[in-house]
C-alpha positions, 0 to 999 in steps of 0.5 A: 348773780341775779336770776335774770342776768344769768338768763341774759347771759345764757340767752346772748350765749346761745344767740352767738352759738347760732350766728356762728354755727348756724342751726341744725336741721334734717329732713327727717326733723322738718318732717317728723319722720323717725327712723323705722322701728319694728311693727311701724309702716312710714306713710304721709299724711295728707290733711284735707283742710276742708272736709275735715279728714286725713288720707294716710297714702304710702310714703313713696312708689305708688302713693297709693292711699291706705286709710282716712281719718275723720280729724273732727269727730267732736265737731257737735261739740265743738260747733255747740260751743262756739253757736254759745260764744258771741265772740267765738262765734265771730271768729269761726266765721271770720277765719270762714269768710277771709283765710278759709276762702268761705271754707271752714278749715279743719286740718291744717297740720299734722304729726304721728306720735313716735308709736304710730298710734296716734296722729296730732292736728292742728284744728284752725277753726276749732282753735285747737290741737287733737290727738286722734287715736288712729286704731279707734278714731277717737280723740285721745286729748285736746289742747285749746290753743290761746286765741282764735285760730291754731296754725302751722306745727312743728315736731322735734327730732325725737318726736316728743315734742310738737310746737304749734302757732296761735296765729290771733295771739302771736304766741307759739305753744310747745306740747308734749305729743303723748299727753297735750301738756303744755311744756311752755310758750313764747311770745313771736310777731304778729300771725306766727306761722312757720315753725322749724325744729333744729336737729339738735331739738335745742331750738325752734325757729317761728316765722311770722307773716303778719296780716295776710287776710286784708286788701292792702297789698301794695307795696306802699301799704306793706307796713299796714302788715304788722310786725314780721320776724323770726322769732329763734328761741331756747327749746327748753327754756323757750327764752328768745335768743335770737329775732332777725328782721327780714326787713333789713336784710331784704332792704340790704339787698336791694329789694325794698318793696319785697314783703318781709312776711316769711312764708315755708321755709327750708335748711340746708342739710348743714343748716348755713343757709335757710331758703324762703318764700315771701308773700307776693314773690314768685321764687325764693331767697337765700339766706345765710346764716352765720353772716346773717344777710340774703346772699342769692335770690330765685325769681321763677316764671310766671303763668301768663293765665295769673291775675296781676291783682295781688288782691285775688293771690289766696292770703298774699301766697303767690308762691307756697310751699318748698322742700329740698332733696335729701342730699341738698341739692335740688329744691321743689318749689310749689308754684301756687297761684302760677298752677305749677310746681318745679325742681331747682338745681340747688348750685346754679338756681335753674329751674327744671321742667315747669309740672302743672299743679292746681294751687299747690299748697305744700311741698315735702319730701318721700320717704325713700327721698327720691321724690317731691310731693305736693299738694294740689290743693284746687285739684284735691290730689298730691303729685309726684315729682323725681328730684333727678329728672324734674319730671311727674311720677304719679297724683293720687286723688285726696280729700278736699283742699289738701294743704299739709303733707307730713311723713309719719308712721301707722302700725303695720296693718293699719288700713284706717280706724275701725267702727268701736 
């Protein structure tokens, strides 16, 4: 038989397993927390997108901070390069003046290797991805990613693997952690973003948003978006077998002028169903996995104080951020262009108490899994909320613009890099 209809058959395999089993993902996979191993500390880490840096902060309690990470220590080189290249020139201020709100954006996203040793970034203005060594805080490798501008990672369950999305050239990479060599790449929509190990590590799920950085955003004008979707592919062989177009399923459920553009993103801990955020929407949807259309939708509050204007919502985000409890049973939704962020029953889709947030950003789960912890990124702290109560625990204060909140680990005694 042929190589490539052996692929073919393989692929269509693989994309009824999904339909009628669904994916596989747990918390600890979506945040690239391994269990605990002798002389290694769980924390999170917090990636302050415009200044550049990293707070390391204890992983629950207190949330206290216990180090920084300079995540652009080359940033001369990398500036030198880019004053030398008209069109990357270009791009560095483009991503400056449309995505980056006239900032620079320096660490989108992060994860620690599996030794604790090292932390990898994803560098969006430098188009790249570093691993930083966290005991010397010099760079241990550098992959350039395709394009302009790196984005949104993941990390598989085993932590040895980290797939990030080169949003200017619809292209996600796949690297191991430990040397930054490309294991392979896969082709996604326009702008990929999201991405999303299964727990198994056998498949990845991209989400691509398309154009988000434009004026155009009508309802009439959505199709000037590009083209938006997810993107399911083999993990090991990187080969797509399975692409669901929101836009019918939306369409199918009576939301026509929604966006299709697919914002975070979160399994259930049996993985049938996957919540999500869409550009423009205050709330989320649901979507079940094995029938393959939206089955619920959660529409949220919104802050009276919040301009109608769409085109004054940061990069089409009304809402921006969603992590669920370890249990399954309560969502924590950051409310990012309504200042708030909330707790919701997962059975009935209520709502819990409405906690004020500046612009948060991100939402993920503490290490011991009793709280929710978002990024406020127009207040530059991350807060606190107990999934049993709704309610604020703590904020501690961050660097500039926090974004990403990732739990990870640092060897026991860490209190940041030293001076060699």
């Amino acid at each position: 038989m042929p190589a490539s209809r052996t692929r073919h058959l393989r692929s269509m395999a693989a994309a009824l397993a999904l339909t009628l089993a669904g994916p596989a993902t747990t918390a600890s996979a979506a945040t690239g927390s391994a269990p605990d191993a002798a002389g290694l500390r769980e924390v999170l880490f917090v990636g302050n997108n415009w200044d550049g840096t990293a707070d390391v902060i204890r992983s629950s309690g207190d949330f206290a901070r216990i180090g920084r990470v300079d995540v652009i220590p080359d940033r001369d080189r990398r500036m030198a390069e880019i004053n030398a290249n008209p069109i990357k020139w270009i791009y560095f201020q483009a991503i400056r003046n449309s995505v980056g709100e006239g900032h620079d954006q320096f660490a989108d996203d992060m994860y620690s290797t599996p030794d604790g040793r090292s932390v990898v970034v994803s560098r969006p203005s430098f188009a790249d991805v570093v691993s930083i060594d966290l005991a010397t805080g010099r760079i241990d490798w550098r992959f350039p990613v395709s394009g302009y501008r790196a984005d949104h990672m993941a990390v598989s369950p085993d932590g040895t693997r980290v797939a990030v999305s080169a949003s200017t050239a619809n292209t996600v990479h796949v690297l191991d952690i430990a040397t930054g060599r490309q294991l392979g790449s896969f082709a996604t929509g326009d702008k990929p973003h999201e991405n999303i190990f299964t727990r198994d590590g056998k498949y990845i799920w991209n989400m691509s948003i398309g154009d988000v950085n434009t004026a155009l955003d009508d309802p009439i004008w959505d199709w000037t978006k590009g083209d938006r979707r997810i993107t399911v592919v083999d993990a090991t062989t990187f080969e797509p077998v399975k692409v669901v177009d929101m836009r019918r399923r939306l369409d199918a459920y009576g939301l026509k002028y929604f966006s299709d553009a697919v914002r975070p993103a979160v399994f259930s801990p049996d993985e049938s169903k996957l919540y999500f955020q869409v550009s423009f929407f205050n709330g989320f949807l649901e979507y079940d996995v094995a029938a393959d259309r939206i089955t619920r939708m959660k529409t949220l509050p919104k802050n009276p104080a919040t301009s109608p204007d769409r085109t004054t919502w940061v990069n089409d985000s009304r809402h921006h951020g969603l992590s669920m409890s370890p249990a399954g049973t309560e969502l924590c939704v950051a409310g990012t262009m309504d200042d708030y962020a909330t707790v919701v029953d997962r059975a009935t889709l209520r709502e819990g108490p409405l906690v004020p947030a500046s612009k948060p950003y991100w939402a993920t789960v503490s290490g011991d899994g009793k709280d929710c912890v978002v990024s406020e990124s127009g207040a530059d702290q991350v807060t606190a909320i107990d999934f049993a109560t709704g309610r604020k625990v703590t904020s501690v204060p961050v660097g500039d613009h926090p974004q990403r909140v990732r739990l990870g680990h640092v060897e026991e005694g860490w209190t940041g890099p030293d001076a060699r």
